[in-house]
Biopython code that builds the backbone (N, CA, C, O; Angstrom):
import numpy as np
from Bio.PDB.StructureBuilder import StructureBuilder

atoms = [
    (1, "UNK", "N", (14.088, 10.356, 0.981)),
    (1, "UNK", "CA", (12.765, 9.864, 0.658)),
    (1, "UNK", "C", (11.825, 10.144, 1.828)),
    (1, "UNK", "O", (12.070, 9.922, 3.014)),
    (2, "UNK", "N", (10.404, 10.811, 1.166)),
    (2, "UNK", "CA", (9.623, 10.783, 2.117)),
    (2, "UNK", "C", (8.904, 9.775, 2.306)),
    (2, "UNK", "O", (9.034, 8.851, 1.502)),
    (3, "UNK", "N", (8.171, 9.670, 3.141)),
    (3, "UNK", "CA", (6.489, 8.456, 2.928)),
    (3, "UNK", "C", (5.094, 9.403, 4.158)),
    (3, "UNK", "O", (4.782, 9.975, 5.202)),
    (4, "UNK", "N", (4.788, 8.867, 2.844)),
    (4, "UNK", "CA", (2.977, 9.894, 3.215)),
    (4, "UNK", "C", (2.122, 8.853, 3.080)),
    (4, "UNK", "O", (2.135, 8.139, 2.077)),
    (5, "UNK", "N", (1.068, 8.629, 4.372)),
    (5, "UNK", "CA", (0.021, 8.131, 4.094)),
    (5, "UNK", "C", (-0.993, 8.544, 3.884)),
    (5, "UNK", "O", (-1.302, 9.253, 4.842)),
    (6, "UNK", "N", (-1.834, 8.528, 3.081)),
    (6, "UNK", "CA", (-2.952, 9.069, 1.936)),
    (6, "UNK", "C", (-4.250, 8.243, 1.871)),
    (6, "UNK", "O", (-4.224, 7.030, 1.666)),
    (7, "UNK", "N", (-5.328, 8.903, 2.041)),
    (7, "UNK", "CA", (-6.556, 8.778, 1.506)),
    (7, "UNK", "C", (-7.163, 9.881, 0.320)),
    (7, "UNK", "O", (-7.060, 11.100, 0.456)),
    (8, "UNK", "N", (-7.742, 9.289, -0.735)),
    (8, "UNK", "CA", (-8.063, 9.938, -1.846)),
    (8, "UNK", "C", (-9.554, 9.554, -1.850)),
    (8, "UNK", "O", (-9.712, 8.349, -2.044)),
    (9, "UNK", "N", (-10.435, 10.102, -1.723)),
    (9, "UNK", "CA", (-11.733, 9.880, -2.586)),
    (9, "UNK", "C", (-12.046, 10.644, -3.865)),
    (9, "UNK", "O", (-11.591, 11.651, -4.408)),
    (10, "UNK", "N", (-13.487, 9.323, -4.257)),
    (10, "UNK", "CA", (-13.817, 10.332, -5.363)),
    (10, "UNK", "C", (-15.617, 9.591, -5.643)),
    (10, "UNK", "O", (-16.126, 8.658, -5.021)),
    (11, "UNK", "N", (-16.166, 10.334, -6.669)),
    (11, "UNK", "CA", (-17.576, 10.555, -7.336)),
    (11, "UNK", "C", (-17.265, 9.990, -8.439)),
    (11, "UNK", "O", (-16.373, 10.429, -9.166)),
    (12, "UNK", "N", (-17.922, 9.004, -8.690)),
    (12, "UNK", "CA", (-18.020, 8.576, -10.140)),
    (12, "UNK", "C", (-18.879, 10.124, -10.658)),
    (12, "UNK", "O", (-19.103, 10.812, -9.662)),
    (13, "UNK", "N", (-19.292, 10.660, -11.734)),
    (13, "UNK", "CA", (-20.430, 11.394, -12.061)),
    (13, "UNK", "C", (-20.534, 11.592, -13.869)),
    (13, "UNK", "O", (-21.026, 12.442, -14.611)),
    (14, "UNK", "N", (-19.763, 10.273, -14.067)),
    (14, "UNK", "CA", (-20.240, 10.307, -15.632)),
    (14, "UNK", "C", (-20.121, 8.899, -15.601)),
    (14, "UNK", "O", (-19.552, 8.372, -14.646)),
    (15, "UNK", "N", (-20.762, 7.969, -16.873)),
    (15, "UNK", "CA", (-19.871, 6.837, -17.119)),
    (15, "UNK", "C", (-18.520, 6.611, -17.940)),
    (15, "UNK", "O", (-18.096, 5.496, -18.245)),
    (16, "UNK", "N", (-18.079, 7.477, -18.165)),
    (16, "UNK", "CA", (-16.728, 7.379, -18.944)),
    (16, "UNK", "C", (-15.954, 6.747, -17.996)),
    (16, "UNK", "O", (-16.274, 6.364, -16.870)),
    (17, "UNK", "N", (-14.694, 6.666, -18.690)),
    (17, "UNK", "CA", (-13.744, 6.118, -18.264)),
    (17, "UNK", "C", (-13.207, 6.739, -17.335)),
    (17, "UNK", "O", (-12.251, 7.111, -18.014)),
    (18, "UNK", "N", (-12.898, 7.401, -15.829)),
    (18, "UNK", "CA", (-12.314, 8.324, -15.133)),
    (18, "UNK", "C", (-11.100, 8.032, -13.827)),
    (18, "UNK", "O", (-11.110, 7.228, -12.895)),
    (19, "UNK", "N", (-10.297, 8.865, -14.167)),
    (19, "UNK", "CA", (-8.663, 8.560, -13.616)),
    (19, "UNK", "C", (-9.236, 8.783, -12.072)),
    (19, "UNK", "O", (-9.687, 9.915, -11.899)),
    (20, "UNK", "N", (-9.289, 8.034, -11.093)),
    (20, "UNK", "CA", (-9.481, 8.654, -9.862)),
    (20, "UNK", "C", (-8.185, 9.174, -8.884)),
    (20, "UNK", "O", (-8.057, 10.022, -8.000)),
    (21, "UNK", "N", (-7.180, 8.048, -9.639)),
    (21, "UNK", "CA", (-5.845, 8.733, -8.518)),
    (21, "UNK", "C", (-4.605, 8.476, -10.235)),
    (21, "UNK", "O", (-4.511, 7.733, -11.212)),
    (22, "UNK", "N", (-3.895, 9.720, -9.589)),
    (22, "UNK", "CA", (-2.144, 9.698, -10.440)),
    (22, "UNK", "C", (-1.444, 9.920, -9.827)),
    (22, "UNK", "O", (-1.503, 10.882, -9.062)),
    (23, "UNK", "N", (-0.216, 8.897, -9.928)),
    (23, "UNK", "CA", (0.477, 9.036, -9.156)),
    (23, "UNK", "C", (1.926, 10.354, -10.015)),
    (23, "UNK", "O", (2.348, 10.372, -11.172)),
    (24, "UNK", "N", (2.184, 10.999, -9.156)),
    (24, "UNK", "CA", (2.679, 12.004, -9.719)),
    (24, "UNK", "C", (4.429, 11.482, -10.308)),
    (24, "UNK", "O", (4.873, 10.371, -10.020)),
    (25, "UNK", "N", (5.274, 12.568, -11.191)),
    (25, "UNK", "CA", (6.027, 11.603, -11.613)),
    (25, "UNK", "C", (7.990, 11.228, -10.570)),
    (25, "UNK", "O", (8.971, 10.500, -10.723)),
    (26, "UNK", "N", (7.616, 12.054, -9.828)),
    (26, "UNK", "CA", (8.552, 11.789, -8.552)),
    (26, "UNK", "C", (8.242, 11.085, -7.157)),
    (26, "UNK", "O", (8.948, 11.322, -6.177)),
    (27, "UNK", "N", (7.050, 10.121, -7.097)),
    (27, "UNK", "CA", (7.036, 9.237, -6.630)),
    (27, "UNK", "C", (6.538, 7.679, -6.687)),
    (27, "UNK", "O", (6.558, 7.151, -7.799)),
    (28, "UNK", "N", (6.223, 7.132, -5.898)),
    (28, "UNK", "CA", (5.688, 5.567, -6.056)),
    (28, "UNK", "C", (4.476, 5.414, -5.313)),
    (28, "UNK", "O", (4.192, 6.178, -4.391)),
    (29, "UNK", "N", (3.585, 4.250, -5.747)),
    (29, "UNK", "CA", (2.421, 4.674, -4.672)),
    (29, "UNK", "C", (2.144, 3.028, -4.054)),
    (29, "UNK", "O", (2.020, 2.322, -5.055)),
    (30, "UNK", "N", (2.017, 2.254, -2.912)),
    (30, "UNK", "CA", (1.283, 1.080, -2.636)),
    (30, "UNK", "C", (-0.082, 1.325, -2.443)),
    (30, "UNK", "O", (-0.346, 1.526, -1.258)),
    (31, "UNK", "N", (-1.121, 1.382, -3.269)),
    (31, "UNK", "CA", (-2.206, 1.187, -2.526)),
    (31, "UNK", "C", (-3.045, 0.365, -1.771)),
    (31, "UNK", "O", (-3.789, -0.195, -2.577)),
    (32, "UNK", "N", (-3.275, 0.048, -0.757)),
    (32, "UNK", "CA", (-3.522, -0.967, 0.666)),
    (32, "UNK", "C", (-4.798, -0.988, 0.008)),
    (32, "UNK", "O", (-5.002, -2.054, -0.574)),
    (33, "UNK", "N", (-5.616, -0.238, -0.070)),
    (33, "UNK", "CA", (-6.755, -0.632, -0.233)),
    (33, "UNK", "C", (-8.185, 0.418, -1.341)),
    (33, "UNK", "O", (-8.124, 1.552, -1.818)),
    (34, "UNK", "N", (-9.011, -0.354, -1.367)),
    (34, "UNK", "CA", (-10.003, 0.635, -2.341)),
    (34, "UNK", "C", (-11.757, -0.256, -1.747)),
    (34, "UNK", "O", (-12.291, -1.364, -1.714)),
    (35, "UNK", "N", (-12.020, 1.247, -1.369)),
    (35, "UNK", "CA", (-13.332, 0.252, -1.269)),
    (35, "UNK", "C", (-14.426, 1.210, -2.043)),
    (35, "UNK", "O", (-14.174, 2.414, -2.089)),
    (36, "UNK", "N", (-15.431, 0.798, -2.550)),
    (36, "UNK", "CA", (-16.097, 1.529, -3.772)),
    (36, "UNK", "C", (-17.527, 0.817, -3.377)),
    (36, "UNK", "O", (-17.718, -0.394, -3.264)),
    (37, "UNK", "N", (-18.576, 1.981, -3.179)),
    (37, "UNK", "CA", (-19.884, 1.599, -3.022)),
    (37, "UNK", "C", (-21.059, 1.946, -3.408)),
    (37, "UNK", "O", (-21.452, 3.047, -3.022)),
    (38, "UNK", "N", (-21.727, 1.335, -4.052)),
    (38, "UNK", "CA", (-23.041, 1.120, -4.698)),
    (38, "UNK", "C", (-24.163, 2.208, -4.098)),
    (38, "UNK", "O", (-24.456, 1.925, -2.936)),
    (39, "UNK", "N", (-24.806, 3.296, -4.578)),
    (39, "UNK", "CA", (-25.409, 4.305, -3.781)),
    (39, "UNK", "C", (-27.002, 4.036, -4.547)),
    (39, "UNK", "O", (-27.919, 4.723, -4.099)),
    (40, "UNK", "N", (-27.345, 2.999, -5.745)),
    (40, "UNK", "CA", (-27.957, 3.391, -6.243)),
    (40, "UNK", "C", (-28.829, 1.720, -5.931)),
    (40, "UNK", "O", (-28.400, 0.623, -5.572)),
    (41, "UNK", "N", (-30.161, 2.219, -6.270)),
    (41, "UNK", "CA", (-31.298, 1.243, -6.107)),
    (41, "UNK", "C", (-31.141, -0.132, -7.294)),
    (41, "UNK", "O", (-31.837, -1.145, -7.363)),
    (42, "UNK", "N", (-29.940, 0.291, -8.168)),
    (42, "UNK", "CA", (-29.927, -1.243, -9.218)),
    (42, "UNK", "C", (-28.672, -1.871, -9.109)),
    (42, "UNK", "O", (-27.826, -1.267, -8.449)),
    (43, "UNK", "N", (-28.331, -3.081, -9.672)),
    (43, "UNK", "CA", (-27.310, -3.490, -9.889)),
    (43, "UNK", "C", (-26.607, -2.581, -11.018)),
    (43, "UNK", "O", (-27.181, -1.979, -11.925)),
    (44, "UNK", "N", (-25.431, -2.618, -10.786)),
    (44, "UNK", "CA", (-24.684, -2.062, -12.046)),
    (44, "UNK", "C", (-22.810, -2.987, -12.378)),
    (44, "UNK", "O", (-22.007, -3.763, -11.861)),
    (45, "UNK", "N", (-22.983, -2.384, -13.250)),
    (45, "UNK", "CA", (-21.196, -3.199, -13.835)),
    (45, "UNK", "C", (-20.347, -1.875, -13.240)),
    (45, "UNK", "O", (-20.722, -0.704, -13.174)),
    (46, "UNK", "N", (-19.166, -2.431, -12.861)),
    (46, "UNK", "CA", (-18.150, -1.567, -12.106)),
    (46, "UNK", "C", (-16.929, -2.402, -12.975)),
    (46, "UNK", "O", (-16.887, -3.621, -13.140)),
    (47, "UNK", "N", (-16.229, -1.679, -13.337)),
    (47, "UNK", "CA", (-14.271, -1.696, -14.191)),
    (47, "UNK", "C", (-13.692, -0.787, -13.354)),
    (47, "UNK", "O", (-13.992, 0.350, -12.990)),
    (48, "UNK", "N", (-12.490, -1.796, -13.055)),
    (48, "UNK", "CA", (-11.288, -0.857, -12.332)),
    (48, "UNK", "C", (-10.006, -1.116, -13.150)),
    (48, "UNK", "O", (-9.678, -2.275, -13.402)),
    (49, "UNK", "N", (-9.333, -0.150, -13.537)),
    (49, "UNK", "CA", (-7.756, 0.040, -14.062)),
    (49, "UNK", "C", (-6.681, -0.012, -13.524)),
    (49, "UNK", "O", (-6.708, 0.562, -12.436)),
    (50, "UNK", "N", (-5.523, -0.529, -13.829)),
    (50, "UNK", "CA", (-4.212, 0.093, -13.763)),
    (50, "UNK", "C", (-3.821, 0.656, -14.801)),
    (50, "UNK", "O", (-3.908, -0.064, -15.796)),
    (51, "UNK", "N", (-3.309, 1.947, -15.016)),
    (51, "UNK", "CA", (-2.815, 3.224, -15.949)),
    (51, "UNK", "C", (-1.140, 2.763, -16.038)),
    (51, "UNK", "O", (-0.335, 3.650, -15.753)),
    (52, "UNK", "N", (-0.757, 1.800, -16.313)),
    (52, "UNK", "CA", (0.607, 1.876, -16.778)),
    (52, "UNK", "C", (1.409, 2.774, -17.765)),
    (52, "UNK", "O", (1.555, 2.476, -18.951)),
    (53, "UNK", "N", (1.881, 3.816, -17.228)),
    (53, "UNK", "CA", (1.891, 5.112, -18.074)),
    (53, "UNK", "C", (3.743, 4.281, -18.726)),
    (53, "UNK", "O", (4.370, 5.177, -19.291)),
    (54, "UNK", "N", (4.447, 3.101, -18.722)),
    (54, "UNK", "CA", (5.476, 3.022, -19.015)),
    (54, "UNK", "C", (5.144, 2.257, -20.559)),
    (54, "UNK", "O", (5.759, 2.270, -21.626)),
    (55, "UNK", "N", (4.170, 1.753, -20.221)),
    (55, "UNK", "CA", (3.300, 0.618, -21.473)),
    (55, "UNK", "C", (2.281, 1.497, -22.277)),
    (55, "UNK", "O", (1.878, 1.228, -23.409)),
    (56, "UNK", "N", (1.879, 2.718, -21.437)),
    (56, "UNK", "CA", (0.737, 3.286, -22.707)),
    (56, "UNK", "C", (-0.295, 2.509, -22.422)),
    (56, "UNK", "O", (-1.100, 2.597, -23.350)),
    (57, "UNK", "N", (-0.724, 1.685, -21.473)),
    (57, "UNK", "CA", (-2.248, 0.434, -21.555)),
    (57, "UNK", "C", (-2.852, 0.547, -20.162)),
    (57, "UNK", "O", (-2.287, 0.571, -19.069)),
    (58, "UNK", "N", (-3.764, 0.592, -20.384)),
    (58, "UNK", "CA", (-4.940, 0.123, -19.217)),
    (58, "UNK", "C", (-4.929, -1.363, -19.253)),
    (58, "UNK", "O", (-5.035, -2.132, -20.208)),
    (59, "UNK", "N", (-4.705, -1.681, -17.406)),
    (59, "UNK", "CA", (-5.167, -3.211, -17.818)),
    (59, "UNK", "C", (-6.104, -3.390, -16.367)),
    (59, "UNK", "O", (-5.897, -3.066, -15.198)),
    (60, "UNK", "N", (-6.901, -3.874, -16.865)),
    (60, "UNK", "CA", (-8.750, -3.974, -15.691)),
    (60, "UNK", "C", (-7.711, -5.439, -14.600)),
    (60, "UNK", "O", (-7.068, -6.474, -14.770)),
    (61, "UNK", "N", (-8.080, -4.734, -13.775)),
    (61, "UNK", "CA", (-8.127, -5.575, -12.350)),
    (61, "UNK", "C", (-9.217, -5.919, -11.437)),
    (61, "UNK", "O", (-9.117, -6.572, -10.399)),
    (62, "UNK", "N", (-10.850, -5.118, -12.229)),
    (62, "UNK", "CA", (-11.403, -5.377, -11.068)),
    (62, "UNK", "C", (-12.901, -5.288, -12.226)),
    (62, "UNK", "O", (-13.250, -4.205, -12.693)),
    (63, "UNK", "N", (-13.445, -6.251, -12.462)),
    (63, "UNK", "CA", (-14.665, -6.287, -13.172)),
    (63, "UNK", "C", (-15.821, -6.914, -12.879)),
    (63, "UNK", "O", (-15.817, -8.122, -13.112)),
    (64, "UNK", "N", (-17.418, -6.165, -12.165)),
    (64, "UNK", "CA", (-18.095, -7.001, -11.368)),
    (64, "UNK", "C", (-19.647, -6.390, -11.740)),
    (64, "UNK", "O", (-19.916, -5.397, -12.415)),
    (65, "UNK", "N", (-20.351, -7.116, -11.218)),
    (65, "UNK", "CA", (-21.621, -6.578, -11.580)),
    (65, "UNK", "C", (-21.760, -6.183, -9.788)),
    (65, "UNK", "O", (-21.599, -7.165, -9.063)),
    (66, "UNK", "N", (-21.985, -5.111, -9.216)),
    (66, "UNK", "CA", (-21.652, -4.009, -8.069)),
    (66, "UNK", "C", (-23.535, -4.478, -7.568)),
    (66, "UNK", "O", (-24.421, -4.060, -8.314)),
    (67, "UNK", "N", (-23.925, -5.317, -6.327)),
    (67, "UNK", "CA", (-24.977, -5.144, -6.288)),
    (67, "UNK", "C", (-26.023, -3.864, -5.224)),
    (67, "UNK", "O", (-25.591, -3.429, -4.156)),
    (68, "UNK", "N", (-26.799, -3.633, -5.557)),
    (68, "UNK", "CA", (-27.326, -2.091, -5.354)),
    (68, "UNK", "C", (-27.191, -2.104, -3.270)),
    (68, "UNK", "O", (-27.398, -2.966, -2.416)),
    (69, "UNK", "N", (-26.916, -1.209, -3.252)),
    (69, "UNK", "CA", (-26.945, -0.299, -2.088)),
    (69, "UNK", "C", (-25.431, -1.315, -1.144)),
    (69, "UNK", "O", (-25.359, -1.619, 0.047)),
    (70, "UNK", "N", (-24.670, -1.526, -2.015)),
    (70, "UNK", "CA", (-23.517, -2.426, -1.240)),
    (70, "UNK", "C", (-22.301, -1.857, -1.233)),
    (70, "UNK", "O", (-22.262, -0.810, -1.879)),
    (71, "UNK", "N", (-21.109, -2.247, -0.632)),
    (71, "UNK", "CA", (-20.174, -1.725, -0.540)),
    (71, "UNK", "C", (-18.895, -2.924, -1.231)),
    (71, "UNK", "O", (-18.664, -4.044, -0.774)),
    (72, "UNK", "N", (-18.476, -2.522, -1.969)),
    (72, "UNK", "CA", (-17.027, -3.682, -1.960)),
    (72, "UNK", "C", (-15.952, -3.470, -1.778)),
    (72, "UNK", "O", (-15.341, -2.517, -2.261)),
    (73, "UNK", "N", (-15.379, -4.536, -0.853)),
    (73, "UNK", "CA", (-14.265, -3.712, -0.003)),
    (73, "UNK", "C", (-12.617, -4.675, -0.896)),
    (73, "UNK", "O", (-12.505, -5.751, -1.483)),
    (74, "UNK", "N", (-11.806, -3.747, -0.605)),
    (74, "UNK", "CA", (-10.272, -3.782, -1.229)),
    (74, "UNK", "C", (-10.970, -4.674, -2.629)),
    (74, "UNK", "O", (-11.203, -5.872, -2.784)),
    (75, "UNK", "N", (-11.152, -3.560, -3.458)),
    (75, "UNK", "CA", (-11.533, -4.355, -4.742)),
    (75, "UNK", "C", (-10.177, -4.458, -5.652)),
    (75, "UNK", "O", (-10.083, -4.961, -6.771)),
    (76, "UNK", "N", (-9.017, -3.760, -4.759)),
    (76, "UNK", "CA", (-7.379, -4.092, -5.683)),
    (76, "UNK", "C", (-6.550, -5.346, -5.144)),
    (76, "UNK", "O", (-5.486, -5.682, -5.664)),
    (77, "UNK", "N", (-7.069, -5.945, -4.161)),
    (77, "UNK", "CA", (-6.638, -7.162, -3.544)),
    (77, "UNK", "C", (-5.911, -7.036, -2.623)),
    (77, "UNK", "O", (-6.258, -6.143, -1.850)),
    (78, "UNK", "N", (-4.955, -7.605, -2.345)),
    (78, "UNK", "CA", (-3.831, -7.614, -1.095)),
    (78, "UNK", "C", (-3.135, -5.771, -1.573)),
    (78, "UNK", "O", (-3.560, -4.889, -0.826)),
    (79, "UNK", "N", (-2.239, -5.337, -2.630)),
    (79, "UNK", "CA", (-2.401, -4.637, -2.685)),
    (79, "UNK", "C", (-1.362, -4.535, -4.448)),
    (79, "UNK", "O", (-0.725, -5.334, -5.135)),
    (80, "UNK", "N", (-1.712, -3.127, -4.514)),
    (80, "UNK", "CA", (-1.120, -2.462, -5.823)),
    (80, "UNK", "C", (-0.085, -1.753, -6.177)),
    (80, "UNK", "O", (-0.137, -0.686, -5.566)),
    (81, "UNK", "N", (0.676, -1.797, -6.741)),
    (81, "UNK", "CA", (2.295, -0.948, -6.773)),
    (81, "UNK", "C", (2.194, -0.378, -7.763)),
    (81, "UNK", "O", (2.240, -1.087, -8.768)),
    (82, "UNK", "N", (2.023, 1.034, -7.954)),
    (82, "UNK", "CA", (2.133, 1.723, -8.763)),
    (82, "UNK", "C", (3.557, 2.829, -9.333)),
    (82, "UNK", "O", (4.207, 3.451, -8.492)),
    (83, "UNK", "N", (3.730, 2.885, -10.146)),
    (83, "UNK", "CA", (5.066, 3.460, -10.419)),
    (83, "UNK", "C", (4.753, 5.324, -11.035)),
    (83, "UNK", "O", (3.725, 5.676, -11.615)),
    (84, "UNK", "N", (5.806, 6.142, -10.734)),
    (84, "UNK", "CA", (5.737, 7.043, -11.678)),
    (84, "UNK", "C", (4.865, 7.735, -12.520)),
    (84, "UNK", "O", (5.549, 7.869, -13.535)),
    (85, "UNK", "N", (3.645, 8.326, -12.767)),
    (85, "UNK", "CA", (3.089, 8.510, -13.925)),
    (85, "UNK", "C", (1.933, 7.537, -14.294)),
    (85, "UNK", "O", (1.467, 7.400, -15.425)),
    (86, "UNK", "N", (1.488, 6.790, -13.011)),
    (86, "UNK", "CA", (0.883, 5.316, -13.545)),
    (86, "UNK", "C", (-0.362, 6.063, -12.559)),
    (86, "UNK", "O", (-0.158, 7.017, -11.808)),
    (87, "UNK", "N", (-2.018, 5.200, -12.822)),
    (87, "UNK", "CA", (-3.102, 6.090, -12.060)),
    (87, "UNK", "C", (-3.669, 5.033, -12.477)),
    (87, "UNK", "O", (-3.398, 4.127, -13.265)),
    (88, "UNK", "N", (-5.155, 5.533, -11.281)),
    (88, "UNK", "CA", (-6.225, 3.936, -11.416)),
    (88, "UNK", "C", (-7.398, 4.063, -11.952)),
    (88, "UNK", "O", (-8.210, 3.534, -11.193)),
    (89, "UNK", "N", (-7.772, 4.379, -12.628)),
    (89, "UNK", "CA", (-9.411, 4.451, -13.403)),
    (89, "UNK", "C", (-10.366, 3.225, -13.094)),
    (89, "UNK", "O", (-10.317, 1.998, -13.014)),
    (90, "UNK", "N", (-11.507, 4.554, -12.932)),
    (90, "UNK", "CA", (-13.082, 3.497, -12.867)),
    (90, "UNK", "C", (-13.830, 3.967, -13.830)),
    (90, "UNK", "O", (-13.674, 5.067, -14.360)),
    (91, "UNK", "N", (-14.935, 2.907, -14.182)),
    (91, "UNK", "CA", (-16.064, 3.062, -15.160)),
    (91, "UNK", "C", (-17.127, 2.339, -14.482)),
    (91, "UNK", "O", (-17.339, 1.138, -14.311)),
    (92, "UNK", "N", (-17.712, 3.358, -14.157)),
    (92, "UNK", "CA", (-19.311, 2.405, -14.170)),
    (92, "UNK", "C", (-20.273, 2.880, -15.270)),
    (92, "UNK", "O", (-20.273, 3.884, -15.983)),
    (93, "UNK", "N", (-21.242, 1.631, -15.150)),
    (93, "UNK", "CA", (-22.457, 1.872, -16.423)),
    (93, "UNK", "C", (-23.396, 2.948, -16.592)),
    (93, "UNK", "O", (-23.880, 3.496, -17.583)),
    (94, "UNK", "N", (-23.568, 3.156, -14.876)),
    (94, "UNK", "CA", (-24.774, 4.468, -14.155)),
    (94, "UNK", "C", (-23.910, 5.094, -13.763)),
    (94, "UNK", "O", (-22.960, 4.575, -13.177)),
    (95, "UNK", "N", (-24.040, 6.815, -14.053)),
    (95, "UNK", "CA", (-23.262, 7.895, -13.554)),
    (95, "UNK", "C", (-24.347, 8.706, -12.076)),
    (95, "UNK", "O", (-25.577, 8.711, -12.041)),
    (96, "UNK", "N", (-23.450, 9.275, -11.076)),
    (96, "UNK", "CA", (-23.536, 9.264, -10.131)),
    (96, "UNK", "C", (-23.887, 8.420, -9.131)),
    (96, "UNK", "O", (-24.147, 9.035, -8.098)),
    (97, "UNK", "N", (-24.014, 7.026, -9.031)),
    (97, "UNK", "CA", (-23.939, 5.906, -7.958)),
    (97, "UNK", "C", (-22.872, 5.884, -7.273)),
    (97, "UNK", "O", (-22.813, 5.875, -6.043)),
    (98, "UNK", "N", (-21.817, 5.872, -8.163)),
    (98, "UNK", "CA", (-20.006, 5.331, -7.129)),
    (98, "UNK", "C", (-19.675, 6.084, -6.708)),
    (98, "UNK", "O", (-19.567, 7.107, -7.385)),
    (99, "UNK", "N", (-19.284, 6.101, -5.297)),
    (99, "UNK", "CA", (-18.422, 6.419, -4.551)),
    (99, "UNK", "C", (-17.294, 5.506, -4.047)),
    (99, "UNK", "O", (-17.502, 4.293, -4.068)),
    (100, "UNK", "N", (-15.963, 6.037, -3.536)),
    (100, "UNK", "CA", (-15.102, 5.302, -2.780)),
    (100, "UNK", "C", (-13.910, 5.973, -2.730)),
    (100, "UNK", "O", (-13.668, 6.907, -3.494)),
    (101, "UNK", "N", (-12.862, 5.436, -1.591)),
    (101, "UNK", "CA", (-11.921, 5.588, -1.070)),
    (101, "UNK", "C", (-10.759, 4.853, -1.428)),
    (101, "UNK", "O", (-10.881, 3.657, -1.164)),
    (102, "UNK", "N", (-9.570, 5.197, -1.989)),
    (102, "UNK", "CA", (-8.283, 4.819, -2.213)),
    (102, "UNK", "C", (-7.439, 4.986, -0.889)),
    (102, "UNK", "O", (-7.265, 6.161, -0.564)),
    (103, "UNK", "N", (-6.882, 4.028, -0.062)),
    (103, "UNK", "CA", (-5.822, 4.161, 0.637)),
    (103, "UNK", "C", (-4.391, 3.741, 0.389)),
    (103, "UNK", "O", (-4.076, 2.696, -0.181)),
    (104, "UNK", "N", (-3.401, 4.804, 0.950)),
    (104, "UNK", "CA", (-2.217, 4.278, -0.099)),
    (104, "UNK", "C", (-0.903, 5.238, 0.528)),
    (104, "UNK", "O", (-0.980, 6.315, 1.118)),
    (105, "UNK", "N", (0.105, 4.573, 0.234)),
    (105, "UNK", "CA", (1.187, 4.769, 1.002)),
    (105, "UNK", "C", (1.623, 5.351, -0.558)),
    (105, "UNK", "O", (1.556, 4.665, -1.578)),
    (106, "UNK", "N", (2.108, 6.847, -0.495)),
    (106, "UNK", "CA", (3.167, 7.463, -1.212)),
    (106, "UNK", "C", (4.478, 7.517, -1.010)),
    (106, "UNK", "O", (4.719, 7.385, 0.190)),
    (107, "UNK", "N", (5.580, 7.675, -1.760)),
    (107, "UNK", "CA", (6.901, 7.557, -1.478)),
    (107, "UNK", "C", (7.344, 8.506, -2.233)),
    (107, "UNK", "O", (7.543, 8.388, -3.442)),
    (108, "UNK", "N", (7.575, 9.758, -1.407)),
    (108, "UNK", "CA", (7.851, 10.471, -2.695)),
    (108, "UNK", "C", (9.474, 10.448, -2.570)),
    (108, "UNK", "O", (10.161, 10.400, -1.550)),
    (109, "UNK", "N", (9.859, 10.498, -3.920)),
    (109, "UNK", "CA", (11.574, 10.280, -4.443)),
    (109, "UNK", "C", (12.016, 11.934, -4.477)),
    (109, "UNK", "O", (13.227, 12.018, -4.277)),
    (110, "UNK", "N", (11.631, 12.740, -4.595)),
    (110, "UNK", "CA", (12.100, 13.996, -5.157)),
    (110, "UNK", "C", (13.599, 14.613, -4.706)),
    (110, "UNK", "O", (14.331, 15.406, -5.299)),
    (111, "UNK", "N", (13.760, 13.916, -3.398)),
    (111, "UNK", "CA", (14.837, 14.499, -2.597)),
    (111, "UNK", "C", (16.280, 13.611, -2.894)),
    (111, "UNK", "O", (17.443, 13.924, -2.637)),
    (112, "UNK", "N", (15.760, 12.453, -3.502)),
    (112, "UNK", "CA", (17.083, 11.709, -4.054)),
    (112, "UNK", "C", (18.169, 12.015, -4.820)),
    (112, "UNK", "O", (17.998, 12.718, -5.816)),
    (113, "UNK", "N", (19.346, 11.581, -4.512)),
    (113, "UNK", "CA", (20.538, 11.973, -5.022)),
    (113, "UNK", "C", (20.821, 10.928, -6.057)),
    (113, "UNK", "O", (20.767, 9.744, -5.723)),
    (114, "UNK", "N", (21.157, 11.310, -7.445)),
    (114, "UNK", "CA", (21.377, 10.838, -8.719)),
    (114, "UNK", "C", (20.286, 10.087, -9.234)),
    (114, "UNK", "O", (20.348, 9.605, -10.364)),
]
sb = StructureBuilder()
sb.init_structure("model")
sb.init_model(0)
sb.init_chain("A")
sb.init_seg("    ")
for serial, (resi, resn, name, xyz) in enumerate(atoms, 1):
    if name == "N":
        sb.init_residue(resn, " ", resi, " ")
    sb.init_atom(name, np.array(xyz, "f"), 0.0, 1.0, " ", f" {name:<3s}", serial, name[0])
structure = sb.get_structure()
């Protein structure tokens, strides 16, 4: 087993629903932290996901009205365990405002025996 520590960013730039991180299917991911920030002159609504790819379901962990020109920090809490095939989606209401950073400890399994 390896372990990689990882930063991922990303651009909101639509309001759809959008996967910002997957975790690939030969490893595990903790993510420590997510901080996601407000670029735009209004308030807006911000949704954050967990992609449980074992369940088939999105389930929101993080639902807020985001106030303008702010930052919110570890909006996944202490932190997140993601498995296999599992990824974190955001939605905001206004496309191009969000930005932010995923930090997160990978584990990749690939080298394991049985």
């Amino acid at each position: 087993m390896a372990n990689f520590y990882k930063n991922q960013g990303f651009n909101l730039t639509t309001t759809n629903l959008t996967t910002v991180l997957t975790v690939n299917t030969s490893s595990i991911v903790i993510v420590k932290g997510m901080n996601i920030t407000n670029e735009h002159n209004n308030n807006l609504l911000l949704e954050c996901f967990l992609h449980d790819s074992s369940a088939g379901t999105d389930y929101e962990f993080f639902h807020k009205d985001v106030a303008a020109d702010t930052t919110e920090l570890n909006v996944c809490g202490q932190a997140l365990n993601l498995e296999a095939g599992d990824a974190i989606k955001v939605k905001s209401e206004i496309a191009n405002t969000i930005q932010g950073v995923i930090s997160y400890l990978q584990i990749d399994r690939s080298q394991e025996n049985g």
